[in-house]
C-alpha positions as CSV (number, residue, x, y, z in Angstrom):
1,X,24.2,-10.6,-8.3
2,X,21.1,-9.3,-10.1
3,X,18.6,-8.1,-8.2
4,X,14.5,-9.3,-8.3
5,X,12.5,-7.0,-9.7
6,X,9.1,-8.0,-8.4
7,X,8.3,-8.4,-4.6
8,X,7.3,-12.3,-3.8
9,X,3.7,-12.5,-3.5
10,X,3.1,-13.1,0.1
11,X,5.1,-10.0,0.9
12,X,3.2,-8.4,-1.2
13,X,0.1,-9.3,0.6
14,X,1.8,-8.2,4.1
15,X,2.6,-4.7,3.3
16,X,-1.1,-4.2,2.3
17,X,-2.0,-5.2,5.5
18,X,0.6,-3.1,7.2
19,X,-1.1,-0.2,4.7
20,X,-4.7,-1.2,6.2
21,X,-3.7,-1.1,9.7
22,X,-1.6,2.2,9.6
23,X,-4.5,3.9,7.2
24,X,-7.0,2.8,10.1
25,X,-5.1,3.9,12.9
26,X,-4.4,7.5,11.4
27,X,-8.0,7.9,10.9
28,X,-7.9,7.6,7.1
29,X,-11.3,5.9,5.1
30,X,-10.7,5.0,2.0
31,X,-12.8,8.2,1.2
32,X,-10.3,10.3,2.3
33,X,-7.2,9.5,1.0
34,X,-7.5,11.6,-1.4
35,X,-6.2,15.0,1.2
36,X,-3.1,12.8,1.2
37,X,-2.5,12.9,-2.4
38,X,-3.3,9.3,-2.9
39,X,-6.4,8.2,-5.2
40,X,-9.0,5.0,-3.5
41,X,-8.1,3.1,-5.9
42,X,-4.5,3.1,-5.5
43,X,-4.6,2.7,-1.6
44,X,-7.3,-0.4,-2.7
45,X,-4.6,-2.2,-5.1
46,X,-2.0,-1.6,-2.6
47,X,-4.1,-2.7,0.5
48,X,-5.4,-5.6,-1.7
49,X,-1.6,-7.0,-2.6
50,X,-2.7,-6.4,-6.0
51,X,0.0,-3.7,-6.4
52,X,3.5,-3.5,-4.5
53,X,4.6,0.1,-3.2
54,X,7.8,2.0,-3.0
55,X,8.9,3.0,0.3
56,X,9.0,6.1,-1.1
57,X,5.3,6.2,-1.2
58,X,5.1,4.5,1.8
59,X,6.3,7.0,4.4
């Protein structure tokens, strides 16, 4: 069985949310990202469901 290689859309748009809420709750702006080694712009794509992220990245 071959596997997908692109997360459906609507998933997509959950785990930014999930990044939105977690990123708030930490105490993270999008300003400050950056002392977690992660540039705005990336967290914005991501947050956006522009982008989909690894879990990797994730935790």
């Amino acid at each position: 069985m071959k596997a997908e290689s692109a997360a459906p859309e609507s998933i997509v748009r959950e785990m930014g949310a999930g990044v939105v809420s977690q990123r708030t709750a930490a105490g993270f702006t999008h300003s400050s990202v950056d002392k977690i080694g992660l540039k705005k712009e990336t967290v914005l794509t991501i947050e956006n469901g522009i982008i989909a992220t690894t879990l990797y990245r994730l935790v």
